[in-house]
ZAGU-446425 format. One line per field, with one value per residue (C-alpha): x, y, z; residue number from 1. Coordinates in nm, 2 decimals, decimal comma, always signed. Example, Ala and Ser with C-alpha at 12.3 -4.5 7.8 and 13.67 -1.06 7.14 Angstrom:
% residues 2
east: (+1,23;+1,37)
north: (-0,45;-0,11)
up: (+0,78;+0,71)
resi: (1;2)
END
This chain:
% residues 336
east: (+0,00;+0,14;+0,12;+0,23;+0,52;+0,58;+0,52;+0,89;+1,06;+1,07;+1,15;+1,48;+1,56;+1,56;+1,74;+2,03;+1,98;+2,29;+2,30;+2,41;+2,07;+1,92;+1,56;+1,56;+1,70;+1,42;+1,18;+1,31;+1,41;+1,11;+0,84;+0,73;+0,79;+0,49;+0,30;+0,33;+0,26;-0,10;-0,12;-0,05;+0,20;+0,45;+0,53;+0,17;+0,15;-0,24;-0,26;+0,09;+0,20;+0,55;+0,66;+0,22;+0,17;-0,12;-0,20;-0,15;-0,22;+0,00;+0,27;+0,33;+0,38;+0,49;+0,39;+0,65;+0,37;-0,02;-0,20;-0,46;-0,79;-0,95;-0,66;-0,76;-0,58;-0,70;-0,41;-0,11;+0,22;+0,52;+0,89;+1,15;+1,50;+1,47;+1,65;+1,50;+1,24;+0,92;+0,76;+0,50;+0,69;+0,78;+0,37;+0,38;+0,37;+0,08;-0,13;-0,16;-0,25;-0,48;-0,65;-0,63;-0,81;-1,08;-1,19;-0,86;-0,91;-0,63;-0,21;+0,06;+0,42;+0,65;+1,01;+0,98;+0,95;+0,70;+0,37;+0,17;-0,19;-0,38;-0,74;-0,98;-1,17;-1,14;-1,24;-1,38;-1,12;-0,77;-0,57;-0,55;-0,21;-0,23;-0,25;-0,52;-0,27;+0,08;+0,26;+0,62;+0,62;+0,93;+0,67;+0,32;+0,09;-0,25;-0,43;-0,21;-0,22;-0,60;-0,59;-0,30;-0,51;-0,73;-0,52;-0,47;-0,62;-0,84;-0,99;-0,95;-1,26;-1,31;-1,63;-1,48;-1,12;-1,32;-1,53;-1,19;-1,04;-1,27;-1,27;-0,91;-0,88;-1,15;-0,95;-0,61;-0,77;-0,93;-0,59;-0,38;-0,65;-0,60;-0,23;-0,27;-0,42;-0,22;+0,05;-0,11;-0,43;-0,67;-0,89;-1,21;-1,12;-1,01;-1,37;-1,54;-1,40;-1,45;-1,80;-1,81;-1,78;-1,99;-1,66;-1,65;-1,46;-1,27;-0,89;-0,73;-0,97;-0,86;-0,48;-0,48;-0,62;-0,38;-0,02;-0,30;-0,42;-0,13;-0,04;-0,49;-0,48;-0,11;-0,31;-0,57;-0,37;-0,21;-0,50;-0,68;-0,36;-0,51;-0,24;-0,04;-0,04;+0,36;+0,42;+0,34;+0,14;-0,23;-0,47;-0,37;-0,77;-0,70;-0,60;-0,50;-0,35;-0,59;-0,75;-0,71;-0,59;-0,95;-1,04;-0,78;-0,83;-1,21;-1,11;-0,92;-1,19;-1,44;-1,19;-1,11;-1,53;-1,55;-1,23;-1,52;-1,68;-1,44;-1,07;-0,95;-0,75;-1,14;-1,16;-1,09;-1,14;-1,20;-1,03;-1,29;-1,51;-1,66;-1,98;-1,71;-1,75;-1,49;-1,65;-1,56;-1,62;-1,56;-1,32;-1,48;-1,72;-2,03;-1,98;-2,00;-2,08;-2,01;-1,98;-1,78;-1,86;-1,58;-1,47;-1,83;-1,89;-2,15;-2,21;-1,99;-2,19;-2,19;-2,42;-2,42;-2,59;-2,89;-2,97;-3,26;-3,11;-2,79;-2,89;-2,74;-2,60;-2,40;-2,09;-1,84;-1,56;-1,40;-1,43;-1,80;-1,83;-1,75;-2,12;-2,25;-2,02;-2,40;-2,49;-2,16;-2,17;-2,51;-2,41;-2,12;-2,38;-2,58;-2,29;-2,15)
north: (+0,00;+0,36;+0,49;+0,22;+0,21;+0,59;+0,56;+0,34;+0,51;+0,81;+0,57;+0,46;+0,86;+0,88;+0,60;+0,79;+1,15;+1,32;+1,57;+1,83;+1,80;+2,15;+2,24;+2,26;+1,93;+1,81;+1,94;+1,75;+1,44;+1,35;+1,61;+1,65;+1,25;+1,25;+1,50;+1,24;+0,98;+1,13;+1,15;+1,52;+1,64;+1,89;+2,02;+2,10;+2,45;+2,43;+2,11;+2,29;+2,60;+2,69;+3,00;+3,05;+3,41;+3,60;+3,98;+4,06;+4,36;+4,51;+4,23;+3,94;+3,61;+3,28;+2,91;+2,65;+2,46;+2,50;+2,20;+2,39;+2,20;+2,45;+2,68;+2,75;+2,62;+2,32;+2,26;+2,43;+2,33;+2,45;+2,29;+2,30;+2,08;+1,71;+1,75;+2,03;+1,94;+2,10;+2,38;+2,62;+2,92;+2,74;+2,80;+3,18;+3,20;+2,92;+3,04;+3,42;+3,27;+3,03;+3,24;+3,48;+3,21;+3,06;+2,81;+2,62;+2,41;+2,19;+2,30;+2,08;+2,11;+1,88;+1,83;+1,52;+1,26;+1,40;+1,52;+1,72;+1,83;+2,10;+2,27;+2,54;+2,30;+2,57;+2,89;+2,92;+3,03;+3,01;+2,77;+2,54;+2,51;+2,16;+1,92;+1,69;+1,43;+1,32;+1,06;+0,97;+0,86;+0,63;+0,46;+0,47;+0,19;+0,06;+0,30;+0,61;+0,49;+0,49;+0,88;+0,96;+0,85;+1,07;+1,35;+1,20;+1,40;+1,10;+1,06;+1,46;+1,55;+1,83;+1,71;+1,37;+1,47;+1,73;+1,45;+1,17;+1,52;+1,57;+1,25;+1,21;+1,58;+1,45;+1,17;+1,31;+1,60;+1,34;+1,13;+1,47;+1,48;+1,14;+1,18;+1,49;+1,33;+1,01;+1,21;+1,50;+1,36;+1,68;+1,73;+1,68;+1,42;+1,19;+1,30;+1,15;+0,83;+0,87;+0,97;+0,64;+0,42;+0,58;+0,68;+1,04;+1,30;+1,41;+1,52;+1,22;+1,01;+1,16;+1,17;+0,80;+0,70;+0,98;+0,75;+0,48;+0,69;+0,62;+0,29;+0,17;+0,35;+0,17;-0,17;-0,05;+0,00;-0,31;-0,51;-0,34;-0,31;-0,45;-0,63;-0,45;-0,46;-0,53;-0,15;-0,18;-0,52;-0,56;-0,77;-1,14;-1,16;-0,88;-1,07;-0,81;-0,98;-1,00;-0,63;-0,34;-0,01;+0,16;-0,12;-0,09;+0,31;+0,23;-0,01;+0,26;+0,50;+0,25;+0,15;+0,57;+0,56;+0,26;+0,37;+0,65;+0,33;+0,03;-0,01;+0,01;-0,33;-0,51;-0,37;-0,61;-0,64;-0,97;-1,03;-0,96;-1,25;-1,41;-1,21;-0,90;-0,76;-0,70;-0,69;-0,51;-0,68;-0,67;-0,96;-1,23;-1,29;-1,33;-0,98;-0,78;-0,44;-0,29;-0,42;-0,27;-0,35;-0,14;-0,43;-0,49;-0,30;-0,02;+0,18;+0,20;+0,09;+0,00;-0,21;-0,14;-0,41;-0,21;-0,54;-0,66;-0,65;-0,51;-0,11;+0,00;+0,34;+0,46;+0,59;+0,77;+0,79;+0,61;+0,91;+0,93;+0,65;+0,92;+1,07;+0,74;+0,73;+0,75;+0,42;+0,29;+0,38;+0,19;-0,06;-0,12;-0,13;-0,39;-0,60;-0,57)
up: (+0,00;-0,08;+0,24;+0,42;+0,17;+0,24;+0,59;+0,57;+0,34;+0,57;+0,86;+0,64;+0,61;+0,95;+0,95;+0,74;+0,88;+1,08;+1,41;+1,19;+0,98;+0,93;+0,88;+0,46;+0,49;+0,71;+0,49;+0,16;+0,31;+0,58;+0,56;+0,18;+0,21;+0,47;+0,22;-0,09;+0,12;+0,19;-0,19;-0,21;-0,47;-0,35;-0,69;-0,77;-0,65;-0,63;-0,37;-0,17;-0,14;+0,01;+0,27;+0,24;+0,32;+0,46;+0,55;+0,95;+1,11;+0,81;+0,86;+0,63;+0,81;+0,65;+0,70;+0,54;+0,42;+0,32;+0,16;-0,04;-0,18;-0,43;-0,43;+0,00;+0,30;+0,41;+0,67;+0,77;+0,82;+1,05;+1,00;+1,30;+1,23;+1,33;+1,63;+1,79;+2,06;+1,96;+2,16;+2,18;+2,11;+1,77;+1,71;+1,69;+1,29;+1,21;+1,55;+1,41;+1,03;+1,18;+1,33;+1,03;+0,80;+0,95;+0,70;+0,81;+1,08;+1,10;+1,20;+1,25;+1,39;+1,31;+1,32;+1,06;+1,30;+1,58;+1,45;+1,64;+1,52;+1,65;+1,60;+1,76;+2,05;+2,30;+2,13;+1,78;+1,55;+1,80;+1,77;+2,07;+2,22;+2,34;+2,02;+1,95;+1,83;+1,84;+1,68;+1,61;+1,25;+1,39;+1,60;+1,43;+1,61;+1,39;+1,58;+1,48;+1,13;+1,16;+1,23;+0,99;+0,69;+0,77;+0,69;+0,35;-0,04;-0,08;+0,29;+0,41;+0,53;+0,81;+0,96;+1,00;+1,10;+1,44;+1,54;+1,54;+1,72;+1,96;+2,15;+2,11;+2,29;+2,53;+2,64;+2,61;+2,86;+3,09;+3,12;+3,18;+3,46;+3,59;+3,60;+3,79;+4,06;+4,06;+4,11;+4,35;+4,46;+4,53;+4,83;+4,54;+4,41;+4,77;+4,87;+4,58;+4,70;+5,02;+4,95;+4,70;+5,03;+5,21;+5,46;+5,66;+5,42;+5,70;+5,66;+5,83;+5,58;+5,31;+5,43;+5,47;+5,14;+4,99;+4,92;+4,78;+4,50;+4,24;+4,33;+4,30;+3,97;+3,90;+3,93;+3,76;+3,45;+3,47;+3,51;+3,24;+3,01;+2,65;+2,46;+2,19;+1,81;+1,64;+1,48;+1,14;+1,14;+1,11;+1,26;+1,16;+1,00;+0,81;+0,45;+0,19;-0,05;-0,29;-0,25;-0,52;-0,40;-0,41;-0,15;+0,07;+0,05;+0,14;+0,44;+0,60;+0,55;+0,74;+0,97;+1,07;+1,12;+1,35;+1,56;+1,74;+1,88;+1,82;+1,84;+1,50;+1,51;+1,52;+1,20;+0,93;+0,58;+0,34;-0,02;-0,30;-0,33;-0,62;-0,59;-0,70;-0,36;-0,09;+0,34;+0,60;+0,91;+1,28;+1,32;+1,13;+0,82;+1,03;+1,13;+0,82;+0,85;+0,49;+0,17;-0,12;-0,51;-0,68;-0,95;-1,11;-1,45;-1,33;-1,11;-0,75;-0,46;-0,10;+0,07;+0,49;+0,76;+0,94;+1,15;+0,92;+0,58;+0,36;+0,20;-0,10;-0,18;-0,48;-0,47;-0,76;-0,55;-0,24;+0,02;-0,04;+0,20;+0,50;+0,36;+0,55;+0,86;+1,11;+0,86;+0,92;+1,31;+1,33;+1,20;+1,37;+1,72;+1,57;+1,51;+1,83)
resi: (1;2;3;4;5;6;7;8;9;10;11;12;13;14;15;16;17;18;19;20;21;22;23;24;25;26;27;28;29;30;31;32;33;34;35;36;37;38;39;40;41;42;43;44;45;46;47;48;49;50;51;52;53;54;55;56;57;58;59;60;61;62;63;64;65;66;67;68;69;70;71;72;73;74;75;76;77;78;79;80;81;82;83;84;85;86;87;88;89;90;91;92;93;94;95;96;97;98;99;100;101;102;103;104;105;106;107;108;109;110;111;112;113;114;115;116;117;118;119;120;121;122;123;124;125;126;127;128;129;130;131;132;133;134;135;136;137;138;139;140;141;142;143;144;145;146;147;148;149;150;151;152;153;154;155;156;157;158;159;160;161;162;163;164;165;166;167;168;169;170;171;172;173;174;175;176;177;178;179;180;181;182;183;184;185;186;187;188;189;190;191;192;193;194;195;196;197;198;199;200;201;202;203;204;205;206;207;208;209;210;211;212;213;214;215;216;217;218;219;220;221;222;223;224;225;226;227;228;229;230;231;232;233;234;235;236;237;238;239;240;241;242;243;244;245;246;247;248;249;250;251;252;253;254;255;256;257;258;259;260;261;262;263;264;265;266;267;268;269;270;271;272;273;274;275;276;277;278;279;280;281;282;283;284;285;286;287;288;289;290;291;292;293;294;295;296;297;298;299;300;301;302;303;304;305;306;307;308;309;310;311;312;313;314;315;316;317;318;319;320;321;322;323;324;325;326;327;328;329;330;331;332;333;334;335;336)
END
């Protein structure tokens, strides 16, 4: 697959990259990699645009990188050298043109291994200084892959991308939270237990249960710790051999959907069968949730399982799958 295959080619860069590597180089050896890799072509200067500029209070500012759809910004891109450690002062440039050009909703920083992605969760049309999602391309699990498509020319969608965003903002929030108070337990938060088991919130209470706190949730982690995914494999179901392109592309698109319910790695898909359809299932034939009939002369269709019966809806292109991500979603409920 080509972005799988991209995906490693910029590992074996980094692979061959030196301390002395400056931030031009980063660009053309790791970053526009990443950008043809999502299927956008850096020499087409109406899908990217380099040093994009924008008016300012009467000052021009420049981003290294905006990946246009319809000649407009559709995400913005910030470059710092491979080895520097990214930081929010490096944000300066894309936060004032992010907030200049409203239609864009995505930014990312990146250094051409870290990615960090960032949108406007906490007030309409600033940039949010934590990031949605992170991911070290050196290190990309099933699940990071999932949300990295997403980000791709064929699957780009901004509807889909904020509602992935949101509950991965959610969650990163809530677990900034719960390490906050594994590691300082608040007076709030000791009472809640307390209160839980039906025990006095009194201070020496709450002082004895306050050394527990980290090592309880400790436990809890372990004991709830799901087993990992090999970086780079897929599930050992998932047999792609015998899928085109266009299949794989709508697998991944499927697969992005279900991760707001399921984890991704559930999410398998079947070669094309002899009825010229290829499924998308949750772990084994039985389970279908969506069918895909892009090998048959005619027009391109899916079917989707609404718990009675299989519904079709035509499609002329891949990405107009994410138009029935609620069918999809559905779907996915009745199957588990």
């Amino acid at each position: 697959m080509e972005f799988v295959a991209g995906i490693e080619k910029i590992k074996g860069n980094i692979a061959k990259t030196t301390d002395k590597i400056n931030e031009e180089s980063t660009k053309n050896s790791l970053i526009l990699p990443m950008l043809i890799a999502w299927g956008y072509d850096p020499y087409d200067l109406d899908e990217v645009s380099y040093e994009y500029t924008a008016q300012i209070a009467e000052k021009r500012d420049k981003v290294d990188f905006a990946v246009l759809k319809n000649k407009e910004p559709i995400m913005l891109v910030e470059c710092k050298p491979m080895h520097d450690k990214l930081k929010v002062t490096h944000l300066s440039q894309v936060y004032k043109y992010f907030g200049a050009v409203h239609e864009c909703k995505i930014a990312v920083l990146t250094n051409g291994i870290t990615y960090k992605f960032f949108t406007d969760f906490m007030r309409v049309n600033t940039m949010d200084l934590i990031p949605f999602f992170e991911v070290d391309i050196s290190n990309v699990s099933p699940e990071d892959e999932v949300m990295l498509r997403m980000f791709g020319k064929k699957s780009f969608d901004n509807k889909n991308i904020r509602n992935a965003a949101r509950t991965l903002f959610r969650i990163r929030r809530m677990a900034d939270r719960m390490k906050e108070e594994k590691d300082k337990p608040t007076d709030e938060f000791l009472g809640y237990m307390l209160d839980k088991w039906g025990v006095s919130k009194t201070d020496k209470a709450k002082g004895d249960i306050r050394p527990l706190v980290g090592k309880a949730l400790d436990k809890f982690c372990l004991e709830n710790r799901k087993p990992t995914i090999p970086t780079g494999s897929e599930p050992s179901k998932d047999s792609t051999a015998t899928n085109t392109e266009e299949e794989l592309d709508g697998y991944h698109i499927v697969r992005a959907i279900c991760a707001k319910v399921v984890s991704p790695a559930s999410v398998t898909i079947n070669p094309t069968s002899s009825s010229y359809y290829c499924a998308v299932q949750l772990g084994k034939t039985t389970k279908q949730i969506i069918r895909m009939y892009f090998n048959k002369k005619g027009q391109k269709h899916v079917e989707i399982w609404n718990g009675d019966k299989w519904m079709r809806y035509d499609v002329d292109s891949v990405s107009d799958i994410y138009k029935y991500d609620a069918e999809i979603l559905a779907a996915v409920k009745k199957r588990l």
